[in-house]
C-alpha atoms as a printed R data frame, in Angstrom:
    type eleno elety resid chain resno       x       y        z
1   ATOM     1    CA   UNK     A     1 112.936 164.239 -116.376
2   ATOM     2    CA   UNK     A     2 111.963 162.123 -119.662
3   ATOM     3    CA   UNK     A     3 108.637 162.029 -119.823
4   ATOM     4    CA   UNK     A     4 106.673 160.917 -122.530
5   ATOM     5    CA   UNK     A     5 103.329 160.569 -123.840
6   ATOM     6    CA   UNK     A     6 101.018 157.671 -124.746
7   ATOM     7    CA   UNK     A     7 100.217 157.716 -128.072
8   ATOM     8    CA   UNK     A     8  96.505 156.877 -129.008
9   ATOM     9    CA   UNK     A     9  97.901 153.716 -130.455
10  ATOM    10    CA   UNK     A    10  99.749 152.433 -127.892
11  ATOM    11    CA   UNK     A    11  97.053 153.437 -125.293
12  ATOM    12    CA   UNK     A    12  94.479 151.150 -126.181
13  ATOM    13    CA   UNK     A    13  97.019 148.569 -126.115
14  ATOM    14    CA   UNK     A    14  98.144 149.073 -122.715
15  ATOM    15    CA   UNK     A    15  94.153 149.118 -121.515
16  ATOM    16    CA   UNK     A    16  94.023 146.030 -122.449
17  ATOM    17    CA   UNK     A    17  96.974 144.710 -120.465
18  ATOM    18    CA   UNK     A    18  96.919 144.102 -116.841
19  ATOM    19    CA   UNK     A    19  97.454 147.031 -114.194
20  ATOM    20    CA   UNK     A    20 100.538 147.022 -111.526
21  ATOM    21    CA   UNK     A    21  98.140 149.011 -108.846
22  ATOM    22    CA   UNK     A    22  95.844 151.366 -109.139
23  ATOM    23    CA   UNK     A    23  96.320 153.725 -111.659
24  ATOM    24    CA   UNK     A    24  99.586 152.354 -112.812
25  ATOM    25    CA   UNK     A    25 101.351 150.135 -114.972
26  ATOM    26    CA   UNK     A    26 105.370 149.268 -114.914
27  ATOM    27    CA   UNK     A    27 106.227 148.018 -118.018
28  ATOM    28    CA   UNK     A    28 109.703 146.328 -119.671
29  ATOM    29    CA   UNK     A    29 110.037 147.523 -123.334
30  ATOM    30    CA   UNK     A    30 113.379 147.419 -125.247
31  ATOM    31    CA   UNK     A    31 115.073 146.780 -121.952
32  ATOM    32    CA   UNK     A    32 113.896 149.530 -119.980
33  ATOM    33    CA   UNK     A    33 111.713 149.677 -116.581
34  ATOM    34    CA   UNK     A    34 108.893 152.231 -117.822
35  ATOM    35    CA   UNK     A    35 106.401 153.478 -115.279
36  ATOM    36    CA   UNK     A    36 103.139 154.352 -116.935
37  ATOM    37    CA   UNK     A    37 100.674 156.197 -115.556
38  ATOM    38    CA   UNK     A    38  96.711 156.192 -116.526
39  ATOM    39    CA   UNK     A    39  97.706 154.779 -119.750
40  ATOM    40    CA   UNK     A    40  98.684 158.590 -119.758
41  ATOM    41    CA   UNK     A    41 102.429 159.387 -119.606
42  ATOM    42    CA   UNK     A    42 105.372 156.990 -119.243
43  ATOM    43    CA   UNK     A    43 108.945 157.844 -117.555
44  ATOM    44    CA   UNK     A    44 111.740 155.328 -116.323
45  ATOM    45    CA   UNK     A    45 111.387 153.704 -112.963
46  ATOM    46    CA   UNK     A    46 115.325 154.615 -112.354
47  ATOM    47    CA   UNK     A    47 114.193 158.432 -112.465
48  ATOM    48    CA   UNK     A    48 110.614 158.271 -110.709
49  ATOM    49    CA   UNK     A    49 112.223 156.747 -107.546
50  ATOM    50    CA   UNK     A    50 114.995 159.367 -107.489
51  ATOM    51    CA   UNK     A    51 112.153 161.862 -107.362
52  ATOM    52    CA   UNK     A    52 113.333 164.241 -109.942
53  ATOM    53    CA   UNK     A    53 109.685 165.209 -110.139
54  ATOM    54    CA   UNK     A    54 109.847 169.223 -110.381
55  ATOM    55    CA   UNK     A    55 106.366 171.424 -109.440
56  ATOM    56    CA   UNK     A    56 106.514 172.577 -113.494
57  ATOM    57    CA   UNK     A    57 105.794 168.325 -114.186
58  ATOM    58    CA   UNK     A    58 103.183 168.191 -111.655
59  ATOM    59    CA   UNK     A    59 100.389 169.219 -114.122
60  ATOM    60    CA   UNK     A    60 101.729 165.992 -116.321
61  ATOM    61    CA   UNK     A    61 100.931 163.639 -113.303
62  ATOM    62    CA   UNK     A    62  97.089 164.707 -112.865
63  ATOM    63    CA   UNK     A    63  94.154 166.597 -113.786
64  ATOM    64    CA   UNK     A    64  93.120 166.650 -117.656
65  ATOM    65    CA   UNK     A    65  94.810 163.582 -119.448
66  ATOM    66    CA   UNK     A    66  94.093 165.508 -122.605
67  ATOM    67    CA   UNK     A    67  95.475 168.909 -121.751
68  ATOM    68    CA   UNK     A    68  97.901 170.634 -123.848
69  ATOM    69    CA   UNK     A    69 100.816 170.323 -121.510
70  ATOM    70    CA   UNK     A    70 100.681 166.665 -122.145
71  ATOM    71    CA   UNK     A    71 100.048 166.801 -126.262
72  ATOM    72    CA   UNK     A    72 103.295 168.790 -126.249
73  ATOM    73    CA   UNK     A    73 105.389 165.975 -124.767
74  ATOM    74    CA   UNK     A    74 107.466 164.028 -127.248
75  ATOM    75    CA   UNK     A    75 105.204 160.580 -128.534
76  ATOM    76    CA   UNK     A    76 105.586 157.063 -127.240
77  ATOM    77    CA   UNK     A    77 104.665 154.322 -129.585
78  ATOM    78    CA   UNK     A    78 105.010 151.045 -128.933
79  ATOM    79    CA   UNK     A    79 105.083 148.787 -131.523
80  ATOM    80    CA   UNK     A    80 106.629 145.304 -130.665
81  ATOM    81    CA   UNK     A    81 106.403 143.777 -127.498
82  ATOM    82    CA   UNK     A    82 105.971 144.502 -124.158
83  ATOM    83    CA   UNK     A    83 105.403 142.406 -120.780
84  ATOM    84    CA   UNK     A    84 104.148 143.744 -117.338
85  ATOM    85    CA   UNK     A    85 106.916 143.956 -114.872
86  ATOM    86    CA   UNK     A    86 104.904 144.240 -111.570
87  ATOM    87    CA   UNK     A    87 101.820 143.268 -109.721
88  ATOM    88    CA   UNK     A    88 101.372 143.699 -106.034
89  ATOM    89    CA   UNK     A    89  98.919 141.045 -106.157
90  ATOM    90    CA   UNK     A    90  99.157 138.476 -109.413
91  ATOM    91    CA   UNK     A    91 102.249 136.241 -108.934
92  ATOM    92    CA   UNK     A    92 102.201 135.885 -112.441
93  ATOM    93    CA   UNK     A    93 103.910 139.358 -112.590
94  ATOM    94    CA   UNK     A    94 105.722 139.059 -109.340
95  ATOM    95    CA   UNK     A    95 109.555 139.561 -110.236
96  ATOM    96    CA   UNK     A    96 111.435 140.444 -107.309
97  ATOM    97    CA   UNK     A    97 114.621 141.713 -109.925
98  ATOM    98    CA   UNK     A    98 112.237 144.744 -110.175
99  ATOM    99    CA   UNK     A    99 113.582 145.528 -106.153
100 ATOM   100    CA   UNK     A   100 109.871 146.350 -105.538
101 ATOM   101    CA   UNK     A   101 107.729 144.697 -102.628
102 ATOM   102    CA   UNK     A   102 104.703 142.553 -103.070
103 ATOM   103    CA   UNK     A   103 101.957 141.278 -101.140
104 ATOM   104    CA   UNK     A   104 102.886 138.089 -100.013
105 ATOM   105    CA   UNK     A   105  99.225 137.077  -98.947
106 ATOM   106    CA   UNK     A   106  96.794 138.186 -101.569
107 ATOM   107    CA   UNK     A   107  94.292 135.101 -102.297
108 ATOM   108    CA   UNK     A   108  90.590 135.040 -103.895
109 ATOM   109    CA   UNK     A   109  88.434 136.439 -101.575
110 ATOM   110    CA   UNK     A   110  86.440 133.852  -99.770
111 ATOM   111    CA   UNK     A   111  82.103 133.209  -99.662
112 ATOM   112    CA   UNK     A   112  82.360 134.926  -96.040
113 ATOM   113    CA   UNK     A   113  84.003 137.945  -97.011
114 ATOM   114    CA   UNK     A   114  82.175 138.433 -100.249
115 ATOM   115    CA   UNK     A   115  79.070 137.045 -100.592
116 ATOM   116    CA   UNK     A   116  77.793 135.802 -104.341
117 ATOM   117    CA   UNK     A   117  74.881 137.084 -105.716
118 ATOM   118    CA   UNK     A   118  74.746 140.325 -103.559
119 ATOM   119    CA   UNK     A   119  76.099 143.856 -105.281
120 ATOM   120    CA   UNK     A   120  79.472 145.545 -103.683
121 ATOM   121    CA   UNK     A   121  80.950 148.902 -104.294
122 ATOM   122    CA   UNK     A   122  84.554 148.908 -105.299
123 ATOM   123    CA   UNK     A   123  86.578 152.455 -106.210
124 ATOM   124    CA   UNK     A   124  89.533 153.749 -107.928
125 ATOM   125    CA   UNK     A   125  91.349 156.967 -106.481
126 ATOM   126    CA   UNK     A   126  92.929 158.580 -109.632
127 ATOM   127    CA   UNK     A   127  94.899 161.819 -109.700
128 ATOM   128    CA   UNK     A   128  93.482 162.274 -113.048
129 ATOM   129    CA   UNK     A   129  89.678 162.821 -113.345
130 ATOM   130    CA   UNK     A   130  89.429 160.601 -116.389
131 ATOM   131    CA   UNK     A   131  90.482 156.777 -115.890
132 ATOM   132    CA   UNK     A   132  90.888 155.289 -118.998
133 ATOM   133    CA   UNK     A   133  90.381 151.936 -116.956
134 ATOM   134    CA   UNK     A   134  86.497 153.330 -116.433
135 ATOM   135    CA   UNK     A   135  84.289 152.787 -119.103
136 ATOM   136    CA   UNK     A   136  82.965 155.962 -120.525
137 ATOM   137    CA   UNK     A   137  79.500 154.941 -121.568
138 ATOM   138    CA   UNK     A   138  78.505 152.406 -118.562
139 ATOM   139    CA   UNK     A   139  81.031 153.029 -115.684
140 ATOM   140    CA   UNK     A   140  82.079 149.018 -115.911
141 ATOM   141    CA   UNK     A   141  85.979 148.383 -114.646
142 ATOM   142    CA   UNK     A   142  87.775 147.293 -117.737
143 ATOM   143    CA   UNK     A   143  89.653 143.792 -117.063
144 ATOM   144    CA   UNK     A   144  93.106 143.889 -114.893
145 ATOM   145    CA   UNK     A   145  91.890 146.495 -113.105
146 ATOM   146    CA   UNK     A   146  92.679 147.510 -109.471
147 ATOM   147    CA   UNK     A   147  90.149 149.078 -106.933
148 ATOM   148    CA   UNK     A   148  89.523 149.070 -103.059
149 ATOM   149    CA   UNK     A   149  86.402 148.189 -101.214
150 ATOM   150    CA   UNK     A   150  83.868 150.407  -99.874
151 ATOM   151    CA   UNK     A   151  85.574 149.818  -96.425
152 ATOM   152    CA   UNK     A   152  89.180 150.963  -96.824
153 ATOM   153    CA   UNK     A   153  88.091 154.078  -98.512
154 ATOM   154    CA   UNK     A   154  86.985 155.867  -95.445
155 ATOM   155    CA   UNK     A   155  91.033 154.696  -94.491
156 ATOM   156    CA   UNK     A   156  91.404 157.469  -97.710
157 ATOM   157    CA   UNK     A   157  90.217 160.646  -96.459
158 ATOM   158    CA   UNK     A   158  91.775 162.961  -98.935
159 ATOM   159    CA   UNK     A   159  94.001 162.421 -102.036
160 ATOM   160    CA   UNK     A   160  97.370 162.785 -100.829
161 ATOM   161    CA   UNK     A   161  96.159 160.108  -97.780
162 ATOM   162    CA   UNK     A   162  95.370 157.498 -100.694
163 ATOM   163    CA   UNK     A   163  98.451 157.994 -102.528
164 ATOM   164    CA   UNK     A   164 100.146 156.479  -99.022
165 ATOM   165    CA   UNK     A   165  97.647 154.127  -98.146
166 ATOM   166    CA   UNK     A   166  97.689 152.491 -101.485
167 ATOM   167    CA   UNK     A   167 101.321 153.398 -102.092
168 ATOM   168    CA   UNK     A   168 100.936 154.888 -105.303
169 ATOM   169    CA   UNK     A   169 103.982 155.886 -107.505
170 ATOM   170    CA   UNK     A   170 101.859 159.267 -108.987
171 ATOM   171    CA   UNK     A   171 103.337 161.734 -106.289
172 ATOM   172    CA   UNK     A   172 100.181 164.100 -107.367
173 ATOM   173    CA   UNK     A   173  97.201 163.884 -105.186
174 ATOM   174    CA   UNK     A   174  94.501 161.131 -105.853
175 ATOM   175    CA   UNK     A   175  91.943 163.128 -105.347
176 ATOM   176    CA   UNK     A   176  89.222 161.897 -108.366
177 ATOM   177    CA   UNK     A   177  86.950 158.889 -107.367
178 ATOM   178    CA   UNK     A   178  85.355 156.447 -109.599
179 ATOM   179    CA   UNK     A   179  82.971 153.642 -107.990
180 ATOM   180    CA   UNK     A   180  81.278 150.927 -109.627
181 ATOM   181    CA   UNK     A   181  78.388 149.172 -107.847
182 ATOM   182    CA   UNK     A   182  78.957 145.348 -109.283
183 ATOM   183    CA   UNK     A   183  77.768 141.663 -108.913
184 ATOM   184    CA   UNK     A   184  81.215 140.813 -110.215
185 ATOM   185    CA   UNK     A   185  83.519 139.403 -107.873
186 ATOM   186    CA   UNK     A   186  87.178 140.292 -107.766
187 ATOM   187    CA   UNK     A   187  89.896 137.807 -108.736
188 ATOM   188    CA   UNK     A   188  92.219 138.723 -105.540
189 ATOM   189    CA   UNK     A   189  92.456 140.322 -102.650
190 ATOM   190    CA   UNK     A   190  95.278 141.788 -100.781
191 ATOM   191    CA   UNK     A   191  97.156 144.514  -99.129
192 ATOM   192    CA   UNK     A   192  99.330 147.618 -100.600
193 ATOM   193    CA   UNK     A   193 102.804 147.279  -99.631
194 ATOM   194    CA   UNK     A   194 105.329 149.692  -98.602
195 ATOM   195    CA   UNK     A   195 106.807 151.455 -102.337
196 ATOM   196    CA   UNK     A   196 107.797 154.166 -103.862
197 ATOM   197    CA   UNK     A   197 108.362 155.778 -100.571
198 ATOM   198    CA   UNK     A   198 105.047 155.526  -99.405
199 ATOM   199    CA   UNK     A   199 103.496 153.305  -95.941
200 ATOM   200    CA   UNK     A   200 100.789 151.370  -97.966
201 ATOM   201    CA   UNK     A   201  98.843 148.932  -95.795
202 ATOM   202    CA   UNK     A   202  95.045 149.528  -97.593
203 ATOM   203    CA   UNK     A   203  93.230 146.840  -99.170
204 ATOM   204    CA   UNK     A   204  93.334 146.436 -102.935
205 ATOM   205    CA   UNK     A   205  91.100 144.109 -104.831
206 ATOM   206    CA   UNK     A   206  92.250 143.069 -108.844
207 ATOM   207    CA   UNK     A   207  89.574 142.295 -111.569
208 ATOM   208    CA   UNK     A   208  91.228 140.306 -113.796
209 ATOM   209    CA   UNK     A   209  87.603 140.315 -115.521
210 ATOM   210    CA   UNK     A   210  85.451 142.752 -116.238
211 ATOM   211    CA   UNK     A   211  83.414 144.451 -113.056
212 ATOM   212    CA   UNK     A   212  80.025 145.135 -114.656
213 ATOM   213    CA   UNK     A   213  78.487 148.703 -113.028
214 ATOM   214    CA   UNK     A   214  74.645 148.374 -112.237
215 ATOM   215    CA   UNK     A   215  73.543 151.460 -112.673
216 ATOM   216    CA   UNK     A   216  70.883 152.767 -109.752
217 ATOM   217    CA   UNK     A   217  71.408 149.747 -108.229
218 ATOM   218    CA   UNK     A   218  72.053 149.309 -103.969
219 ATOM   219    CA   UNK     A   219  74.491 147.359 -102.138
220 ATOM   220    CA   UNK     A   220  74.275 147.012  -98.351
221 ATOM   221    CA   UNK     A   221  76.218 148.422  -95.415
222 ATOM   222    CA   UNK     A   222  76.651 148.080  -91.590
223 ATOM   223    CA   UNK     A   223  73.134 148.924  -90.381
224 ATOM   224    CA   UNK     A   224  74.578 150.314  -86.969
């Protein structure tokens, strides 16, 4: 399998561009499909969906982003142009040539669903434990950024279960969590859809701003 890594460079460049779903980006560059993960490693789409994922690559696909497995991988620098080829929930990147599905309902989240003014918890299941969509020093969700609410994580019991509930193209378990605590509301709201062989059906949420972590601060639950 061609996999490849992210070169420093090229990394912060992809931060800054929008997700495709949690933990993943799929990119066109120079005419190919790329599927980038964490802003980590990169591999074609055409070779990630026939699964020619061996257990010698699974180290690649999660734990230590920085581990020398990884640095040994040939570089990928990108220095011209690139465009997001997929969103499950921004139509914006909805291109059904990609032969990928989409959710066909997601929609700003409404007053009644969630509130203004009041802090929510929101959390990213990564099968990496750093996220370089997690701000190191304050724990904010960098913009373009996918999550689920405090709700459909208890949907997520274990890693592997959120790789199927939010249909999530790393086939290594998503076991790391990151939560932010946030008066920032997300942009949209939506369901995972059916890909990359997985069921999907959990709720995602996209920032397409910044989510702003309040540290030590509450947010409410069900009392009973």
């Amino acid at each position: 399998m061609a996999i490849l890594r992210i070169s420093a460079e090229t990394e912060g460049r992809l931060i800054k561009a929008d997700e495709s779903g949690m933990g993943f980006q799929l990119i066109r560059y120079r005419g190919d499909t790329l599927m980038v993960l964490n802003a980590t490693i990169a591999l074609p789409l055409s070779e990630l969906r026939e699964r020619k994922v061996s257990e010698d690559d699974y180290p690649l696909f999660s734990g230590n982003p920085d581990s020398e497995q990884i640095s040994r991988l040939e570089k990928l620098e990108i220095y011209d142009e690139f465009s997001i080829a997929y969103s499950n929930l921004d139509l914006k990147f909805q291109d059904r040539s990609i032969g990928l599905a989409f959710s066909e309902t997601a929609a700003s989240p409404p007053e009644s669903v969630i509130p203004s003014g009041l802090p929510h918890s929101y959390y990213r299941l990564s099968a990496y434990y750093r996220d370089k969509r997690v701000d190191s020093s304050t724990g904010d969700f960098l913009p373009g950024t996918y999550a689920t609410t405090y709700t459909d994580l208890h949907f997520a019991p274990s890693g592997f279960a959120a790789v199927g509930r939010y249909a999530l193209p790393n086939p290594a378990s998503a076991r790391f969590v990151f939560q932010v605590v946030t008066l920032d509301r997300p942009t949209l709201m939506g369901t995972a859809t059916p890909n990359f062989g997985q069921a999907g059906g959990g709720v995602e949420v996209l920032f397409q701003n910044r989510a702003r972590n309040c540290p030590g601060r509450s947010f409410m639950i069900n009392a009973g």
